[in-house]
N, C-alpha and C positions, 0 to 999 in steps of 0.2 A: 314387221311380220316374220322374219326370216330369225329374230332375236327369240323368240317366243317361239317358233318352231326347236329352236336348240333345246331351248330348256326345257321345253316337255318331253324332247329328244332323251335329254340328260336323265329328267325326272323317272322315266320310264325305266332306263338301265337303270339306275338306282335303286329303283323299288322291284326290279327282278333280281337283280344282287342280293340283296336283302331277305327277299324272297328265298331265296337260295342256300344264304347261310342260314335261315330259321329253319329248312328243310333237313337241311344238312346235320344240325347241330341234334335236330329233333330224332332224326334217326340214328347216329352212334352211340345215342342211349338206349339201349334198349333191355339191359340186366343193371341192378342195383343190387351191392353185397354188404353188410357189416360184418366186419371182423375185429379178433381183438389177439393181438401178440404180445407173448409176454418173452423179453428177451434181459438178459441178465439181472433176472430181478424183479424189472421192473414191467406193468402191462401200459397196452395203451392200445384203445379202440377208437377206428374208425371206418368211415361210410368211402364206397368207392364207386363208381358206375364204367360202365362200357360197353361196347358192341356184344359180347358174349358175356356169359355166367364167369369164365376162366379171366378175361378182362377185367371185370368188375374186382375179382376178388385181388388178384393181380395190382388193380390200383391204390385199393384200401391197404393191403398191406404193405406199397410202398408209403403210406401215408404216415401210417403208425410210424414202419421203420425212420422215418425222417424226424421225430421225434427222438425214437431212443437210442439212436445210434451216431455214432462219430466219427467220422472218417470212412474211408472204401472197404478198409476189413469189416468193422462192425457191419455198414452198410449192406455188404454181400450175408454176413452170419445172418445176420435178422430175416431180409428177406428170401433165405432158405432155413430160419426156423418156421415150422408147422404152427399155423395159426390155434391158438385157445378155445377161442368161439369164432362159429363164423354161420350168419343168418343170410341169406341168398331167395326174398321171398318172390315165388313165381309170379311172370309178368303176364 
């Protein structure tokens, strides 16, 4: 008896865990941005998400920049070149 108390013990924390990180993860999203940066040249578009609008876009274009860029200098130029296009549709 005392076995079977554990694991529904267990089961329970587990499935509030869970619970929690699905909460969790459900709320940090709450802006989605596409942007597209064109950095020596070349472009490259991508989708980013986050707690705010400024997050969101802030993600995508380090996303891009991890694409077009090479090393910490590129890395820093890119993500303070001014994005091309950048769609931010309201939530």
């Amino acid at each position: 008896m005392k076995r079977q108390a554990r694991v529904l013990v267990f089961l329970a924390a587990l499935a509030v865990f869970v619970g929690y990180l699905i909460y969790g993860s459900m709320r940090v999203t709450q802006a989605e941005c596409a942007l597209c940066v064109t950095f020596r040249g070349r472009t490259e578009c991508r989708t980013g998400s986050g707690a705010t609008e400024e997050d969101a876009r802030a993600a995508a274009q380090r996303a891009a920049c991890a694409v077009l860029a090479t090393g910490m200098d590129e890395s820093i130029g890119c993500q303070n070149t001014i994005p091309s296009q950048v769609q931010c549709p309201p939530q």
